[in-house]
N, C-alpha and C positions, 0 to 999 in steps of 0.2 A: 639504641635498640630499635628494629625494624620494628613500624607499628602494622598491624594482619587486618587486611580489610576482604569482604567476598565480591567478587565479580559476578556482573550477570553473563549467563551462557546464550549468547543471540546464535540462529541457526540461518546461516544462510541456501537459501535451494538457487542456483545458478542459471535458472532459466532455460530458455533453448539452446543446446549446443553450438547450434550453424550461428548463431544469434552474437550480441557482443554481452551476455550475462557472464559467460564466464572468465571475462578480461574485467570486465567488471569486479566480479567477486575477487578474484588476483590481485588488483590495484587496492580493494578495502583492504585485505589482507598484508600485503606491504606497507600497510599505514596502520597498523594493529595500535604502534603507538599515541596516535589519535585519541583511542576511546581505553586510558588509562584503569575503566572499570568493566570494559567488556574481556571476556573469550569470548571468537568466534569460532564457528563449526560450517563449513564449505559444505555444503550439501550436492552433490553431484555424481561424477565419474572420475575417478584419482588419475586414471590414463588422459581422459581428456584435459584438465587441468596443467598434466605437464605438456603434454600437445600445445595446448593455447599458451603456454607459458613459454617454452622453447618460441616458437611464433614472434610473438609479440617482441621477447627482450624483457618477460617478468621475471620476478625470482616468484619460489614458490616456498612463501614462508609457513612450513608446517610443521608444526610440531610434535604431529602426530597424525599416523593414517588407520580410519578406524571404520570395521564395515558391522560391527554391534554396539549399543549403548550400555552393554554393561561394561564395554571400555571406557566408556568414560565417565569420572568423577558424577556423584548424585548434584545436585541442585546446591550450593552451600559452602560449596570445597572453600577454604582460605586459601589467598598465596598473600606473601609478603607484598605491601605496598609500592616495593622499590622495583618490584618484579615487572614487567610489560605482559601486555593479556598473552594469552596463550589462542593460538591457531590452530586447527585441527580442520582434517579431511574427513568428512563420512564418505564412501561409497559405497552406492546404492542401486540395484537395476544390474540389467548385462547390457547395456550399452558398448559397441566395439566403436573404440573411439576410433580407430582407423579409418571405416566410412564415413566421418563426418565430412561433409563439403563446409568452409563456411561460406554464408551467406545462403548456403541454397538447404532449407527446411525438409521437413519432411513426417511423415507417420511417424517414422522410426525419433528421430529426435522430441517430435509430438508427445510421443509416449513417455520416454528419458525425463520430458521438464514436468510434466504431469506426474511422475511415478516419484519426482525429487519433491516436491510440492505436499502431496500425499504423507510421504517419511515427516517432511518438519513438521506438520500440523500436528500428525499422530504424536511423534515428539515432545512438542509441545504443550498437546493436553495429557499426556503419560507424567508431565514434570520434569521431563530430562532438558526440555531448552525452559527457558525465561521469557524468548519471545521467537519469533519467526521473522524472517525477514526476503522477499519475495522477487530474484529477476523476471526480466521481463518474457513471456511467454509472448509465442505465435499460437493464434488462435485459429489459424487454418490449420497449424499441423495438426493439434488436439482434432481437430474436426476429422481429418483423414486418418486420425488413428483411430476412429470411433467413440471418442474422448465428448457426450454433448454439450458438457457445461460450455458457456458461453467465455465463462472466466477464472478469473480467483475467487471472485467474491463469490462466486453461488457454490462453485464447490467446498467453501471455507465453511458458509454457511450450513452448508448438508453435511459434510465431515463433522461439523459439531454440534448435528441438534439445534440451531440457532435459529428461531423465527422474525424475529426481528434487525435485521443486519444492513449498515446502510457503508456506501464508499464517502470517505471525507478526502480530500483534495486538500494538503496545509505548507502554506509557506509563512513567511516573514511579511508578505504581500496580504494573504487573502487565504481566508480557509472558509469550502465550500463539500456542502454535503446534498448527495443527490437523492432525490424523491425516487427518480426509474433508474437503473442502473445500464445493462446492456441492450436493449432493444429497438429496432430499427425508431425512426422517428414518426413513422406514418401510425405506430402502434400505441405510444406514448400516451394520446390523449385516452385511449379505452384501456390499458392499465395504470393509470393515474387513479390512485382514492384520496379520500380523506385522510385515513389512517394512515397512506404511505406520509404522507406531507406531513403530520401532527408527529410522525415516529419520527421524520429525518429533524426536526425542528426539536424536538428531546434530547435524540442522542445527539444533535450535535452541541447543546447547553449540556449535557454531563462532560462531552470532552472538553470542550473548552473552559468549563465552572474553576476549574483549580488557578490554570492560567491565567482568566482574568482576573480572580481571585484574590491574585499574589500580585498581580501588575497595577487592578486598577481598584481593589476592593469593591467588586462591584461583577452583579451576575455577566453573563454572556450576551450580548446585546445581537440578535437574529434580524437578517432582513431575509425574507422571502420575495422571492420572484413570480411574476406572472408566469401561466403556460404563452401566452400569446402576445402580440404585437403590441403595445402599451396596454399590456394586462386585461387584453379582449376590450378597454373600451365600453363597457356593461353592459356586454353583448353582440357590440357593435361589428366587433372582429373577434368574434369566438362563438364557441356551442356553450357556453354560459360553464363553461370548466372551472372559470375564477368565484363565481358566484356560488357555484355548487358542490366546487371539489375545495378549493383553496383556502377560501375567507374561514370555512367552517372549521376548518382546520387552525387556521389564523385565533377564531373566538377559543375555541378548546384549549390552545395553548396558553391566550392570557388568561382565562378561569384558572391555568394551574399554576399560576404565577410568572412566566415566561416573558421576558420582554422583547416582546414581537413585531415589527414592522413591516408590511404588506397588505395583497401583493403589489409590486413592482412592476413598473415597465423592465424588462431585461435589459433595454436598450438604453436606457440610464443606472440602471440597479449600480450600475460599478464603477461609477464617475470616482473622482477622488474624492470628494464631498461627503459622499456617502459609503465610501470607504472608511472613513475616519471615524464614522459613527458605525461601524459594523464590527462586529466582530467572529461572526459567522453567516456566510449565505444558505438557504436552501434553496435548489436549484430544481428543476421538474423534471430534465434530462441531463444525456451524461455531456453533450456538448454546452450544455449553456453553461455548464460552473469552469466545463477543463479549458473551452478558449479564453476566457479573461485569465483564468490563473496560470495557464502556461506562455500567454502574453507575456506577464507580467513577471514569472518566476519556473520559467521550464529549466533552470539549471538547477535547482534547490530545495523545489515543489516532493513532498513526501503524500504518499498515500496509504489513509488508517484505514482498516474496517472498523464500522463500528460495531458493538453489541455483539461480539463474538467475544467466550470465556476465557480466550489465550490475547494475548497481543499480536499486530500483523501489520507491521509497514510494509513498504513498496516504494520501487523507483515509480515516474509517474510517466514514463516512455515506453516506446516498444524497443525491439527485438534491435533495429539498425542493420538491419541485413545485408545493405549498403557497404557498409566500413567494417561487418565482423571481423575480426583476429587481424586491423591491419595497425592497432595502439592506436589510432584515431578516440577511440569512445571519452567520455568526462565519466567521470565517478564520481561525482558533484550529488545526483542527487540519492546513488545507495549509499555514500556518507552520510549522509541527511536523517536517509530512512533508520539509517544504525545508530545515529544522536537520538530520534524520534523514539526508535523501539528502548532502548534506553532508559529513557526520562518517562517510560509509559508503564514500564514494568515497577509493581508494587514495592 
């Protein structure tokens, strides 16, 4: 007798059109049998999906095309164990897949991966997905469509009420979570606080608390990095940022039990040494955590938000503008992100 287990419903939104998200989303799709407890749900344009899919040489495994959620199953459905997940199309938007160029962006496409984005979050805090899982956006189109969020995260964050919301960067390598998230680097030092550094050094010990947990019976071990050149030096190479914004931050977290080590020079912070003894970074900006970790793991690197009420992985690349719709792309790491959303959901 077939034993009945439930699958979780992951919601993929396909990113920019012109982009390679939706050969992406195509190839997770053809490997459905991968994630024996997931459905997933293609969040995009059903015309453009077969476009990029004629193109490339993908099959376009669906099992259903659906432009309402009361088409599809509530949160819970059984299928048979023996059964493989089930695929499904939402489209969404009026997008005319006919003008897509790929490789060459646009307002028009800006709008499309922002409007697909939008649908899975609402989605997902409605209850109809389990989790969301996020291609990669152009963030000039967004801008030329009049779109100003900077990202996903700030729009994730505003879409849900969330004040507290930080990006975590996670491989098999290295998982790093950042203090500032989008903003130029000249600006970095006058929105840096305390509180940002004390919240990314929390959420990142809830993420990883289970993990370590089970691996090493033993909390999350945190290294934080300086903002500056071997951690300003006490003062010597800084505006006293580590003294004032950092450390304070650093004492607050061991008061509440956290085991905290910093700050760090960056410029050692990720030796291998001290990788071994790490098990989450905090980082000040969004270049100091993403160049070591996509050194070290840009095919496999998954990106969480944290402290939002849905779950939300991400590939941890852009758009590829370069090689759109020529089968060139890896799906390396939105496999990653749909193992990650996965294993995240309650």
């Amino acid at each position: 007798m077939n034993r009945v287990s439930t699958r979780k419903r992951i919601g993929i939104s396909i990113g920019d059109p012109a982009g390679i998200g939706p050969e992406l989303a195509l190839r997770a799709a053809a490997r459905i049998e991968d994630f024996p407890d997931v459905d997933l749900v293609l969040i995009g344009d059903a015309a453009l999906l077969r476009r990029v899919a004629s193109e490339v040489g993908l099959p376009l495994r669906a099992t259903q095309w659906i432009d309402g959620w009361d088409q599809v199953a509530v949160n819970g459905t059984k299928h048979e164990a023996t059964d493989q997940g089930h695929v499904s199309v939402f489209s969404a938007g009026d997008l005319n897949a006919d003008t897509v160029i790929p490789g060459q962006w646009t307002a028009v496409t800006g709008a499309a991966s922002y409007h697909w984005v939008c649908v899975a979050a609402k989605a997902a805090m409605a209850g109809h997905l389990d989790a969301m899982v996020t291609g990669p956006i152009q963030k000039e189109a967004w801008h030329a469509a009049g779109i100003d969020y900077p990202g996903h995260t700030e729009l994730l964050a505003e879409l849900t009420s969330s004040s507290q919301v930080r990006m975590m960067l996670t491989s098999d390598e290295l998982s790093c979570v950042l203090a500032t998230v989008h903003i130029p680097l000249v600006d970095v030092a006058a929105h840096l606080s305390s509180d940002d550094v004390y919240e990314a050094i929390e959420l990142g010990v809830i993420a990883l608390e289970k993990k370590c947990r089970r691996k090493f019976n033993a909390a999350p071990r945190v290294t934080v990095c300086g903002l500056n050149p071997h951690a300003g030096e006490h003062g010597l190479m800084s505006h006293q940022e580590e003294e004032q914004i950092i450390m304070p931050a650093i004492g607050r977290a061991k008061a509440a039990g956290y085991d905290v080590t910093g700050p760090l020079s960056p410029d050692t912070a990720f030796v291998p040494a001290r990788r071994k003894i790490t098990d989450v970074y905090v980082c000040m900006y969004h270049d100091q955590g993403l160049i070591p970790l996509k050194a070290l793991s840009f095919d496999d690197a998954v990106n969480v938000t944290l402290g939002l009420p849905i779950v939300r992985t991400s590939v941890d690349h852009g758009t590829a503008m370069d090689i759109a719709w020529t089968g060139k792309a890896s799906e390396s790491s939105l496999m990653a992100a749909i193992r990650m959303a996965s294993e995240l959901v309650k």
